[in-house]
ROMAR-841793 format. One record per atom (N, C-alpha, C, O): residue in one letter; z, y, x. Coordinates in steps of 0.2 Angstrom, whole numbers, padded with zeros to 4 digits, always signed. Example, Ala and Ser with C-alpha at 12.3 -4.5 7.8 and 13.67 -1.06 7.14 Angstrom:
<nodes>
A+0039-0028+0066 A+0039-0022+0062 A+0039-0016+0066 A+0042-0017+0071 S+0035-0011+0064 S+0036-0005+0068 S+0039+0000+0064 S+0040+0006+0067 
</nodes>
This chain:
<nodes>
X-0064-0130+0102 X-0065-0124+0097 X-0059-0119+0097 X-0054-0123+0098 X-0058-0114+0097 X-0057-0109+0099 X-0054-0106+0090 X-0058-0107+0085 X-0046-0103+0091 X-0043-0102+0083 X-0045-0094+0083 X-0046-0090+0088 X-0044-0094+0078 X-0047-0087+0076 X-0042-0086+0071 X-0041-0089+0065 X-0037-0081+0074 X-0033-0078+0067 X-0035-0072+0064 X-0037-0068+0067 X-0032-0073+0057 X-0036-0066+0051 X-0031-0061+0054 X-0025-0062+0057 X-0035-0056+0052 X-0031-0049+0053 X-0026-0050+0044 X-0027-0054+0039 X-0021-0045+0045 X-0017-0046+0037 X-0023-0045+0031 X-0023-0047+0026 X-0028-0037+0035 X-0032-0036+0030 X-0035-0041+0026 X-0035-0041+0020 X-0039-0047+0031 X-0042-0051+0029 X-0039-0056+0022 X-0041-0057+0017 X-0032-0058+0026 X-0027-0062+0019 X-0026-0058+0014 X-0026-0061+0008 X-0025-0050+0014 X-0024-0049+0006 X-0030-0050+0003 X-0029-0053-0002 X-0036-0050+0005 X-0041-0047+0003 X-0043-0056+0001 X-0046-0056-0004 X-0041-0061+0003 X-0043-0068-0001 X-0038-0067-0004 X-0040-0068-0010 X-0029-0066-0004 X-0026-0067-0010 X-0026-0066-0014 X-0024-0069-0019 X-0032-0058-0015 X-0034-0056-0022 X-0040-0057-0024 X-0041-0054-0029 X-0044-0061-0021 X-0052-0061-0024 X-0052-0064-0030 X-0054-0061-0035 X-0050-0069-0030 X-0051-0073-0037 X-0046-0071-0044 X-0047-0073-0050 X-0040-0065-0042 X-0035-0064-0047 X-0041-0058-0052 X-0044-0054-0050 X-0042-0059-0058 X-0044-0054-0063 X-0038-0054-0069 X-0040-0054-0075 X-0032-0054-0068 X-0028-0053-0071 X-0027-0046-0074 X-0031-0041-0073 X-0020-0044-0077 X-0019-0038-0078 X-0017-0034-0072 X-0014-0035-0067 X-0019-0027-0075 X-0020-0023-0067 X-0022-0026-0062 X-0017-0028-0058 X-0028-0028-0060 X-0034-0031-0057 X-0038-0027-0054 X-0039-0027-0048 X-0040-0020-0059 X-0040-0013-0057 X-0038-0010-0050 X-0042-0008-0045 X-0031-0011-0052 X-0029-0006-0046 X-0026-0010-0041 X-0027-0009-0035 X-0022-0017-0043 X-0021-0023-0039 X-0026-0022-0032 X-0024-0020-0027 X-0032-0023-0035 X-0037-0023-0029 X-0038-0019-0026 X-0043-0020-0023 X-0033-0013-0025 X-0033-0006-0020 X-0029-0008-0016 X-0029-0005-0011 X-0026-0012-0017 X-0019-0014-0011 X-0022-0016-0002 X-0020-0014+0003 X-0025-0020-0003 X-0029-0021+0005 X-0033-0014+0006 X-0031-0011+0011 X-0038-0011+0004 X-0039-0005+0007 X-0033+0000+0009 X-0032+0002+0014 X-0029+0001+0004 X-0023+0007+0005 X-0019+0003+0011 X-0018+0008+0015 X-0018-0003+0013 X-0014-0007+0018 X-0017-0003+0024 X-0014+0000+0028 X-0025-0005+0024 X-0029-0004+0030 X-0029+0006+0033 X-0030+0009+0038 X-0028+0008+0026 X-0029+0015+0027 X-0020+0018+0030 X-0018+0023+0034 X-0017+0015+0028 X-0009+0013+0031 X-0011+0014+0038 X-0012+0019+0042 X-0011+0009+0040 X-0013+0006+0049 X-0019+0012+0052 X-0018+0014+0058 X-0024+0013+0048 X-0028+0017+0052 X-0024+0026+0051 X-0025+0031+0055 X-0021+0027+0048 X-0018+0033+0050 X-0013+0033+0055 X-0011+0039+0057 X-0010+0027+0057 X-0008+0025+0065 X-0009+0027+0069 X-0006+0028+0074 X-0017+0028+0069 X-0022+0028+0074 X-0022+0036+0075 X-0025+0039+0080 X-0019+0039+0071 X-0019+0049+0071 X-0013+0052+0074 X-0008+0049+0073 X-0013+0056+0076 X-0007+0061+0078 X-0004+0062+0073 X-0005+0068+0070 X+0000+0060+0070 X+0003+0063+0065 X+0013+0061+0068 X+0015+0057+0072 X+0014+0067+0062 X+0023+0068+0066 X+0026+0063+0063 X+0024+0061+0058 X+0031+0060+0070 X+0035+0054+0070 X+0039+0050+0064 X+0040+0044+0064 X+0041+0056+0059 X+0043+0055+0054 X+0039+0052+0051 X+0039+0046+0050 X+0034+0055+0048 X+0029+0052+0043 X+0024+0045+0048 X+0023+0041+0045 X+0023+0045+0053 X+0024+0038+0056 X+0028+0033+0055 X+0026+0027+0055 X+0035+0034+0055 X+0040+0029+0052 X+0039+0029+0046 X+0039+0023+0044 X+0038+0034+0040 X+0035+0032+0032 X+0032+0029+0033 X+0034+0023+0032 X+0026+0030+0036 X+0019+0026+0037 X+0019+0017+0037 X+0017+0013+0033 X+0024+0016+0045 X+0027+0010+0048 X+0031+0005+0042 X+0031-0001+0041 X+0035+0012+0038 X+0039+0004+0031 X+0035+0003+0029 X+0035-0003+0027 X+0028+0008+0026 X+0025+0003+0020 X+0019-0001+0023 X+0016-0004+0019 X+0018-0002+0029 X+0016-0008+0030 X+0019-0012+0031 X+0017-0017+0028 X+0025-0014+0035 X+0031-0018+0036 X+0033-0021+0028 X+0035-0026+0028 X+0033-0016+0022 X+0034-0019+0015 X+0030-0025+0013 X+0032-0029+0009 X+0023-0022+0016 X+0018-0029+0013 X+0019-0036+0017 X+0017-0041+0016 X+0023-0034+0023 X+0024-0043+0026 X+0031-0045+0022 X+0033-0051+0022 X+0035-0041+0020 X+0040-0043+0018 X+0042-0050+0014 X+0042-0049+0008 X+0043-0056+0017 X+0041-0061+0011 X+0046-0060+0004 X+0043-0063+0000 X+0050-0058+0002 X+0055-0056-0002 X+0055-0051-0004 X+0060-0049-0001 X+0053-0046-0006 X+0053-0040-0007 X+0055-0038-0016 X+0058-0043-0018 X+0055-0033-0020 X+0057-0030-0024 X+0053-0037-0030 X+0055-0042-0033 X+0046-0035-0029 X+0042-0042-0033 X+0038-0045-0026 X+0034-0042-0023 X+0042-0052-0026 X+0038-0056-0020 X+0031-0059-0024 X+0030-0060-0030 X+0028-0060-0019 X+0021-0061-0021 X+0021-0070-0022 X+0017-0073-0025 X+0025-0073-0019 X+0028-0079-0017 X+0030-0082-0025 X+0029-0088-0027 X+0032-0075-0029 X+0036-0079-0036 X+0029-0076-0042 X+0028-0080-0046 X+0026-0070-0041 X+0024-0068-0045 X+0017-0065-0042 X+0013-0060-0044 X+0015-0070-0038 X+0009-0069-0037 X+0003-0062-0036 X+0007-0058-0034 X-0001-0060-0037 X-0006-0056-0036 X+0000-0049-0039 X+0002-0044-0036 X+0001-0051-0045 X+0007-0046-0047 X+0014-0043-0043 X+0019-0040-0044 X+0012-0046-0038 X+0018-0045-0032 X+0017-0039-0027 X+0020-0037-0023 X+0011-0036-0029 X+0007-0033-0024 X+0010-0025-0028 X+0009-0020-0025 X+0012-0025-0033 X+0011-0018-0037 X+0016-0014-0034 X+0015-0008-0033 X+0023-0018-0031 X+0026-0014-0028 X+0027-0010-0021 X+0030-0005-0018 X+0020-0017-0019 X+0019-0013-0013 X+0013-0006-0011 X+0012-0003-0005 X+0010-0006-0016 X+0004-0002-0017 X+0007+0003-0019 X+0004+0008-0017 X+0016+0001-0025 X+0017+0010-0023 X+0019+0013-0019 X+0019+0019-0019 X+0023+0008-0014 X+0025+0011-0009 X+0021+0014-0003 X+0023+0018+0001 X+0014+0010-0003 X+0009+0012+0001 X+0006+0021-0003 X+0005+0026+0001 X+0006+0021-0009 X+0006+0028-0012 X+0011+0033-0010 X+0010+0038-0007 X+0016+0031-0011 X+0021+0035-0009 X+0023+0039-0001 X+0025+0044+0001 X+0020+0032+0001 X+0021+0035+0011 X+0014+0038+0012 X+0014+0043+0016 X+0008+0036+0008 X+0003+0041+0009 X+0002+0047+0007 X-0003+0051+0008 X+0008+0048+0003 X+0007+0056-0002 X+0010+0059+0001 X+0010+0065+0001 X+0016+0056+0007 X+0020+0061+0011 X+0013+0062+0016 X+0009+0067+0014 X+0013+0060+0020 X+0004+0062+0024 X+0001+0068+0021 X+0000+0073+0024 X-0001+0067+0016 X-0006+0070+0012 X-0003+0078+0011 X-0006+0083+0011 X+0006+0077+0008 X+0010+0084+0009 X+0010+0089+0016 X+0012+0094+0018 X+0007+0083+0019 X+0010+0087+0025 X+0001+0089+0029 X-0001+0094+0032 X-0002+0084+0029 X-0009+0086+0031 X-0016+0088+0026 X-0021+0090+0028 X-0014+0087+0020 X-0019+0086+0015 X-0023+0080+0014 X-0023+0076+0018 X-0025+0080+0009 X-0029+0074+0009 X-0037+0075+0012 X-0040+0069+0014 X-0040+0079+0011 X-0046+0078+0016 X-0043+0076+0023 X-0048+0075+0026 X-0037+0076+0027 X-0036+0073+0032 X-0037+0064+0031 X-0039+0059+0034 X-0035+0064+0024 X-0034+0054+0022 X-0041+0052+0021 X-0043+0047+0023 X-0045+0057+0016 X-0053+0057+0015 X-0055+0054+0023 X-0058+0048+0023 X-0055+0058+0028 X-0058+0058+0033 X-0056+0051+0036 X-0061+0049+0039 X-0051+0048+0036 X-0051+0040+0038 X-0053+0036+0032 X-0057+0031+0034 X-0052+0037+0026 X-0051+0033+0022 X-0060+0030+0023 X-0065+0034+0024 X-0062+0023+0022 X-0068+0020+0024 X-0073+0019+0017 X-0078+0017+0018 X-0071+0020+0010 X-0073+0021+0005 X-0077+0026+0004 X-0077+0031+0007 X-0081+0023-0002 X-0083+0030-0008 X-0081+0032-0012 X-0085+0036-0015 X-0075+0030-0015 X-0072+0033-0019 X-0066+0038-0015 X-0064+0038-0009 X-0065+0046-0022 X-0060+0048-0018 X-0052+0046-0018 X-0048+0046-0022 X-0051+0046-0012 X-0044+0044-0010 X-0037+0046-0014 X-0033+0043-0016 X-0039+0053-0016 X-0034+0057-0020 X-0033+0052-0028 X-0028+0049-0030 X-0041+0053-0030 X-0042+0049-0036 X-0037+0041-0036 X-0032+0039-0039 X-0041+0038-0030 X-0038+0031-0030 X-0029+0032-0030 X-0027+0029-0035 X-0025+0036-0026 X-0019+0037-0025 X-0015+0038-0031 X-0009+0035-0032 X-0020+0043-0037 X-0017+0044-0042 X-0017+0041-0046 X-0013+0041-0050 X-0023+0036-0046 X-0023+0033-0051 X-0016+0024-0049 X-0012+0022-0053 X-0017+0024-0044 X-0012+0015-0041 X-0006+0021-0042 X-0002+0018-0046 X-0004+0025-0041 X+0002+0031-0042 X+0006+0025-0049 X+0009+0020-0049 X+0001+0031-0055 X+0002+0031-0062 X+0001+0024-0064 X+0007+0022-0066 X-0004+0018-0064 X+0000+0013-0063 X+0004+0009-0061 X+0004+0004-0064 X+0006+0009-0056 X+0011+0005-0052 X+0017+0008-0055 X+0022+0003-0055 X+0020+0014-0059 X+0025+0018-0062 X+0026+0016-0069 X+0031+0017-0071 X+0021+0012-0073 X+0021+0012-0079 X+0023+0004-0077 X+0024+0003-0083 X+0025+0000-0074 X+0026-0004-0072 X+0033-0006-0071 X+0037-0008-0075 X+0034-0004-0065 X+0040-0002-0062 X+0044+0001-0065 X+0043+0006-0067 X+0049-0002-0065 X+0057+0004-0069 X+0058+0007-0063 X+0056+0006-0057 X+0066+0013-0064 X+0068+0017-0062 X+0073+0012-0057 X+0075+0015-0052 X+0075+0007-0058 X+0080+0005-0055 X+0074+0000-0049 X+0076+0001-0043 X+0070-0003-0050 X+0065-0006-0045 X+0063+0000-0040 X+0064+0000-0034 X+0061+0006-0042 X+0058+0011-0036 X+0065+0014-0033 X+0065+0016-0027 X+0070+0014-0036 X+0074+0016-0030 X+0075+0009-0027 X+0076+0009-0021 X+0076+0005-0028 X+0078-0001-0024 X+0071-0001-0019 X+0072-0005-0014 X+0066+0001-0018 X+0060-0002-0013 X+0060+0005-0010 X+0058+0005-0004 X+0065+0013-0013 X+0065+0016-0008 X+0072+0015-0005 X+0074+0019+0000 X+0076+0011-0007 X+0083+0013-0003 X+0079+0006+0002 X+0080+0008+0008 X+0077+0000+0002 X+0076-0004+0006 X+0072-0003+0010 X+0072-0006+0016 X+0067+0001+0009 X+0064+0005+0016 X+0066+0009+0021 X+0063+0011+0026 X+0071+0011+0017 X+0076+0018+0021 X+0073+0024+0019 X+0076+0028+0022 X+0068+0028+0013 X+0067+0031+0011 X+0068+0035+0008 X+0064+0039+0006 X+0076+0034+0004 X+0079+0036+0000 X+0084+0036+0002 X+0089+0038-0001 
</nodes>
């Protein structure tokens, strides 16, 4: 019998099925925003904003991060979902987001989803946690 390994997509996407916890909402944007991360890999887009692109997926394997998902479970994801907002708004500044529309695999819009995981992942996070996840990315 022959192993079959999940793609990362596939594990966020079990780590959160069964959470309906608070912010469950937008919690469950974080594996599409992830995938939408990596598929803009797939684009020409300038090197700089590829290396944005590159930490915020490299944040979600991080097992220690700002909030590990390890300590605080499905809630561990908030700060990676802003970070995945934050590195796709630079894209978006620079290409627009019908460029992000045009990959993004959903029916919802993108902009919508972005702002809304935006405004709450902020209401969340203090001012001293977002500069720490942008000084540990190197983003700041």
């Amino acid at each position: 019998m022959e192993d079959k390994f999940k793609d990362f997509y596939d594990t966020l996407i079990e780590n959160l099925e069964s959470y309906n916890g608070e912010y469950a909402s937008f919690i469950d944007c974080g594996p599409n925003l992830f995938k939408l991360l990596c598929d803009v890999l797939d684009q020409d887009i300038k090197r700089e904003l590829r290396l944005d692109v590159c930490g915020a997926i490299a944040y979600y394997v991080v097992p220690m991060d700002i909030i590990p998902e390890q300590v605080y479970g499905p809630y561990g994801y908030i700060d990676d979902i802003f970070m995945s907002v934050y590195a796709l708004q630079r894209v978006a500044d620079e290409y627009g987001y019908d460029f992000l529309q045009n990959i993004w695999e959903y029916d919802n819009n993108i902009k919508d989803v972005m702002d809304d995981c935006y405004e709450k992942s902020i209401e969340v996070l203090e001012e001293d946690d977002i500069k720490a996840i942008l000084t540990y990315t190197g983003l700041e």
